[in-house]
MARVEXDREN-918807 format. One line per field, with one value per residue (C-alpha): y, z, x; chain; residue in one letter. Coordinates in steps of 0.2 Angstrom, whole numbers, plus 5000, padded with zeros to 4 digits. Example, Ala and Ser with C-alpha at 12.3 -4.5 7.8 and 13.67 -1.06 7.14 Angstrom:
// MARVEXDREN-918807
y <- [4978, 4995];
z <- [5039, 5036];
x <- [5062, 5068];
nuba <- [A, A];
lovex <- [a, s];
//
This chain:
// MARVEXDREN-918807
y <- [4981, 4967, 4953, 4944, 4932, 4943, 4948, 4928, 4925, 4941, 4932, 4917, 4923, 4931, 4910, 4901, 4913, 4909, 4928, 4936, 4948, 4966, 4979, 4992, 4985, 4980, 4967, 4974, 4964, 4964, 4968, 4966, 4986, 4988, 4974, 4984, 5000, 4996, 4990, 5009, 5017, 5008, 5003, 5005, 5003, 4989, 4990, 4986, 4975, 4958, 4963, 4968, 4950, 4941, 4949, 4944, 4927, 4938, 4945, 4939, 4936, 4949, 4955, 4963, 4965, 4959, 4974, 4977, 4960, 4966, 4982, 4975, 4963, 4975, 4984, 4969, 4969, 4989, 4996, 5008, 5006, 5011, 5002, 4998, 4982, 4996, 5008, 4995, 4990, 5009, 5015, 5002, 4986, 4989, 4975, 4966, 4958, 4945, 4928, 4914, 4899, 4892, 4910, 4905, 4919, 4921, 4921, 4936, 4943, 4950, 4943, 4952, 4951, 4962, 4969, 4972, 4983, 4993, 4992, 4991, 4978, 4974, 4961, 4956, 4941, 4936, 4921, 4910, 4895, 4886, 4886, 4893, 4911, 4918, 4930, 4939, 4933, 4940, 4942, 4924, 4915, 4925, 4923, 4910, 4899, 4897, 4892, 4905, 4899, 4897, 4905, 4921, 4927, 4937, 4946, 4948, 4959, 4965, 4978, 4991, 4992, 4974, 4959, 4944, 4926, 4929, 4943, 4932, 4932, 4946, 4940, 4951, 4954, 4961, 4978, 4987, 5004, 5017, 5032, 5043, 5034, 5018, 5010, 4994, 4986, 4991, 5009, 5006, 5000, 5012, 5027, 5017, 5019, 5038, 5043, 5031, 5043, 5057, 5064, 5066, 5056, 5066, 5066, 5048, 5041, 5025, 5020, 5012, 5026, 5037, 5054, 5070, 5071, 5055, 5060, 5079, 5067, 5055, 5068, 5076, 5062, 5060, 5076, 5075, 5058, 5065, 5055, 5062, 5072, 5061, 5054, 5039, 5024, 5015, 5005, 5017, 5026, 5009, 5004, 5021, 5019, 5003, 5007, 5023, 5028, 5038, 5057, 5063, 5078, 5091, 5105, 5124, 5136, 5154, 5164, 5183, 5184, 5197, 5191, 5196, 5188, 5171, 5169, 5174, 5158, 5149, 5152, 5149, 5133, 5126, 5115, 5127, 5130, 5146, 5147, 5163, 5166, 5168, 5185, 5185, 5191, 5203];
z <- [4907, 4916, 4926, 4944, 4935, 4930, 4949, 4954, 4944, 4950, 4968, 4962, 4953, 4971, 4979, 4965, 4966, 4985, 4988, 5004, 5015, 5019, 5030, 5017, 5001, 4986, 4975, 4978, 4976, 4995, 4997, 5014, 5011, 5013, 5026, 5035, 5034, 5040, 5055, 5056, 5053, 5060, 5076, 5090, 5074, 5081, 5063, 5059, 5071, 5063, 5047, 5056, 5065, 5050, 5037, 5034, 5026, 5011, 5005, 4987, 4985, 4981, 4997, 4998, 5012, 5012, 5003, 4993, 4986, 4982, 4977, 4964, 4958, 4954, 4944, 4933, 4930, 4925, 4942, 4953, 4972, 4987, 4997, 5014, 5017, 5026, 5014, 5001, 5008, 5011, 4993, 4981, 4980, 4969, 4979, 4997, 5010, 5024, 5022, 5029, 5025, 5009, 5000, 4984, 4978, 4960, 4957, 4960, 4975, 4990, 5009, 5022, 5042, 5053, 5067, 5081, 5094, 5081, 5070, 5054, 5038, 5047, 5034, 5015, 5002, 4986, 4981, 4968, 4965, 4975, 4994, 4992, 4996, 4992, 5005, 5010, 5030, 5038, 5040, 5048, 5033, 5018, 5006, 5008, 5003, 5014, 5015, 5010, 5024, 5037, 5053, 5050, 5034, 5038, 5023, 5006, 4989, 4972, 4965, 4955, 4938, 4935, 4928, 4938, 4932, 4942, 4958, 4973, 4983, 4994, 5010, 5016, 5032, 5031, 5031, 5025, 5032, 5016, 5013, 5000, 4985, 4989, 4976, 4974, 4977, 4996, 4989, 4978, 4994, 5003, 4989, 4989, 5005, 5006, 4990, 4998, 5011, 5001, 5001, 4983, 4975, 4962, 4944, 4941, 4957, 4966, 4953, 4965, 4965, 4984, 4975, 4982, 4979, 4991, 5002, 5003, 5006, 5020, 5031, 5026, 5035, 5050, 5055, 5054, 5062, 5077, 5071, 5069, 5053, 5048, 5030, 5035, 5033, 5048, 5059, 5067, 5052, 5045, 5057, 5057, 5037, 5038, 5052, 5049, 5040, 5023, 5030, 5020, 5009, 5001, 4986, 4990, 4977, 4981, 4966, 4962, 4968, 4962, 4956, 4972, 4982, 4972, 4974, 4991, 4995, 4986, 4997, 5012, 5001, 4988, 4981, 4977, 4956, 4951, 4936, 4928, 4930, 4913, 4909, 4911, 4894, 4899];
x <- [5017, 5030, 5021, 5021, 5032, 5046, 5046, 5046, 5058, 5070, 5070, 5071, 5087, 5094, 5091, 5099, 5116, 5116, 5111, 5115, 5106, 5113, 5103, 5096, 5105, 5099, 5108, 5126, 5142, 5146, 5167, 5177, 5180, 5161, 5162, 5173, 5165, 5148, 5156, 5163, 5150, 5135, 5143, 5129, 5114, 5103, 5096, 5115, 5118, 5114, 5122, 5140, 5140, 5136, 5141, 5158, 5150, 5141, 5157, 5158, 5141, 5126, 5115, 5098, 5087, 5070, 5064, 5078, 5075, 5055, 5059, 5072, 5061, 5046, 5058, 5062, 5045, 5043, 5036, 5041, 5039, 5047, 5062, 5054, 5040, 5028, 5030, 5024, 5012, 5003, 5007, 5014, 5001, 4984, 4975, 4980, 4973, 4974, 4982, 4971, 4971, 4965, 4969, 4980, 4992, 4998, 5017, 5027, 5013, 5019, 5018, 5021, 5023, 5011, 5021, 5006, 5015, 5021, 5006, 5018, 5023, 5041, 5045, 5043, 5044, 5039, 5028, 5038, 5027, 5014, 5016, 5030, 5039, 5058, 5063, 5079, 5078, 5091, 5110, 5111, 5104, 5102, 5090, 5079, 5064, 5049, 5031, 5017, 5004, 5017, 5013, 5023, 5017, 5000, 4996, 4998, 4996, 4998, 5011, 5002, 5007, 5010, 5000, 4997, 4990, 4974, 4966, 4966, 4947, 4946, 4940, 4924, 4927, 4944, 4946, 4964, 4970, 4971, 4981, 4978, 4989, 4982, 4971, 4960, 4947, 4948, 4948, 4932, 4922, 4926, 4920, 4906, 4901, 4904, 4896, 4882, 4882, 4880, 4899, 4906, 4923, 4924, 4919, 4926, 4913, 4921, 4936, 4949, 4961, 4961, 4963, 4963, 4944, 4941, 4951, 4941, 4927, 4935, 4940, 4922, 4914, 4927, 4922, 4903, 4903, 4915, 4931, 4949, 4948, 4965, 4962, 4968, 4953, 4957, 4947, 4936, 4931, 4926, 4916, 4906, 4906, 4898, 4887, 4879, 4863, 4868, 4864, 4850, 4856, 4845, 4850, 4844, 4842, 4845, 4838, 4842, 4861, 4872, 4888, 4897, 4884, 4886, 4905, 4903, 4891, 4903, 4919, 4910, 4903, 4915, 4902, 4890, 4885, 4885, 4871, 4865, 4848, 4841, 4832, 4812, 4802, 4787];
nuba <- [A, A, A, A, A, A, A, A, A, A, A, A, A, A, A, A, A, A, A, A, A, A, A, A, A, A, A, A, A, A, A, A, A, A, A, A, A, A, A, A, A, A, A, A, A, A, A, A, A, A, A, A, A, A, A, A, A, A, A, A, A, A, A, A, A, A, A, A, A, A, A, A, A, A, A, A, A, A, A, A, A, A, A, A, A, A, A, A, A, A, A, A, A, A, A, A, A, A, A, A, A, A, A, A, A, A, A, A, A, A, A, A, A, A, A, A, A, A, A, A, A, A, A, A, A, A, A, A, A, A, A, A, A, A, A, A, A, A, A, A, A, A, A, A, A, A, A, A, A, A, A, A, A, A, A, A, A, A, A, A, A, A, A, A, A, A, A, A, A, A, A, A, A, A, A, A, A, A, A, A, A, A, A, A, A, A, A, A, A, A, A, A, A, A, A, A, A, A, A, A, A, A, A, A, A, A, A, A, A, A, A, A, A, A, A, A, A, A, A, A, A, A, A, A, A, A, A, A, A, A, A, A, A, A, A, A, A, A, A, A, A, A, A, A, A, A, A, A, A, A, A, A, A, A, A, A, A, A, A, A, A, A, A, A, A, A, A, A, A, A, A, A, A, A, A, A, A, A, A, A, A, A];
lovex <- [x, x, x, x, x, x, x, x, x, x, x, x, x, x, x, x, x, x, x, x, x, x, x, x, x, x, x, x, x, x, x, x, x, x, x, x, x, x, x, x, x, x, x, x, x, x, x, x, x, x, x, x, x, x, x, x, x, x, x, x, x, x, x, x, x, x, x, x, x, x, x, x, x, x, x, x, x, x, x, x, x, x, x, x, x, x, x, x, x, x, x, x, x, x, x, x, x, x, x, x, x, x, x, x, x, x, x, x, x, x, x, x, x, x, x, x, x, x, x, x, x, x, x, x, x, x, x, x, x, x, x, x, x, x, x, x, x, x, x, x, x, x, x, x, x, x, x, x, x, x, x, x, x, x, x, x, x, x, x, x, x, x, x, x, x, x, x, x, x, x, x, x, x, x, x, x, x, x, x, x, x, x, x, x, x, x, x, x, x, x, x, x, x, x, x, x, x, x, x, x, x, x, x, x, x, x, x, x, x, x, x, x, x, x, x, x, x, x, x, x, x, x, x, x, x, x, x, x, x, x, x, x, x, x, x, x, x, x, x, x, x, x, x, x, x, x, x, x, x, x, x, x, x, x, x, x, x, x, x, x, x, x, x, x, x, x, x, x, x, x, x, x, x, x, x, x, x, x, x, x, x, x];
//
């Protein structure tokens, strides 16, 4: 297993070399032939637009975008995760949360801009030593050092499959939306809560990891608590988990079943057991 450092020391790698930043590239030589055919192709792409005004100043040097940069990195260090700072944040980090002050993140973590009207991760570094972050910025400047608690940085977290020097403290109040594919200890609390009110996880109980048997049970308790039946853990459905009573839930027994019968109950009920009644002696 690779470590936060290896993915450090990736970015730190992109700085030192004077890296340059690309829309949706990830460590490419950038040519005047490329140059030129962005500005072809990607004419009228706002997402292109900063890249085809800039760009000309990157030809020589290596470019990424700011997930490029992270996704390239993670790989250094033997993870797989996805290019895009939203999608890494819904699937790729094992822990995350908020960034406030006096929260100290281990080399190699991930920070990340909150977008609020579009209720997304719109940008992505990496944390390369204390206070400080290395971050492909944009087409204007490249990549880039920065602070870790300066204003724009909102939250932070972990790639799965990677070791870190330390877990940072998960602030209590802060509450994550999860997706089935997230894991953590997010994920653990919210299991928690549901088997708390009676709705199963599965056979490994609350292990971190949204399954398909979690999210069975997250969209089981959307729909008896009047929520959207979504599988998403969002806000709403955190408040209702944290402030409802756990339903009271009983087992019935329905003795001298045919067969037919029994798997009948079951269809209609797919938790039910099926158990063979054992033949009475005289």
């Amino acid at each position: 297993m690779g470590t936060g450092k290896q993915i450090a020391d990736y970015a730190t790698g992109a700085y030192e070399v004077k890296g340059g930043y690309i829309y949706g590239k990830v460590g490419q030589v950038w040519t005047a032939a490329a140059q030129a055919q962005m500005e072809k192709d990607k004419a009228g792409d706002p997402d292109y637009a900063e890249s085809i005004k800039y760009g000309k100043q990157w030809i020589g040097h290596k470019v990424w975008d700011c997930s490029g940069l992270t996704m390239k990195g993670a790989q250094e260090a033997g993870a797989s995760i996805h290019h895009g700072s939203n999608s890494t944040w819904n699937y790729d980090c094992a822990y995350k949360g908020e960034l406030t002050d006096g929260v100290a993140l281990p080399v190699g973590a991930f920070v990340f801009v909150y977008n609020e009207k579009k209720k997304n991760r719109s940008h992505i570094g990496v944390v390369t030593g204390e206070n400080e972050v290395t971050e492909a910025s944009c087409a204007r400047v490249g990549v880039i050092k920065s602070k870790v608690h300066k204003d724009k940085w909102d939250e932070w977290g972990l790639c799965k499959g990677v070791e870190f020097d330390f877990i940072p403290q998960v602030d209590p109040d802060y509450r994550p939306t999860l997706r089935k594919g997230d894991s953590g200890t997010y994920v653990t609390m919210m299991q928690e809560l549901l088997i708390q009110r009676g709705y199963s996880c599965g056979s490994y109980g609350a292990d971190g990891k949204f399954g398909n048997a979690t999210l069975a049970a997250l969209t089981a308790f959307q729909r008896d608590y009047g929520l959207a039946a979504d599988g998403i853990c969002g806000p709403a459905t955190w408040e209702k988990l944290q402030g409802s009573e756990p339903v009271k839930r009983y087992t019935v027994t329905i003795p001298h079943l045919t067969l037919k019968q029994a798997e009948g109950m079951k269809a209609t009920y797919p938790e039910a057991i099926i158990t063979e009644e054992a033949e009475e002696n005289d």
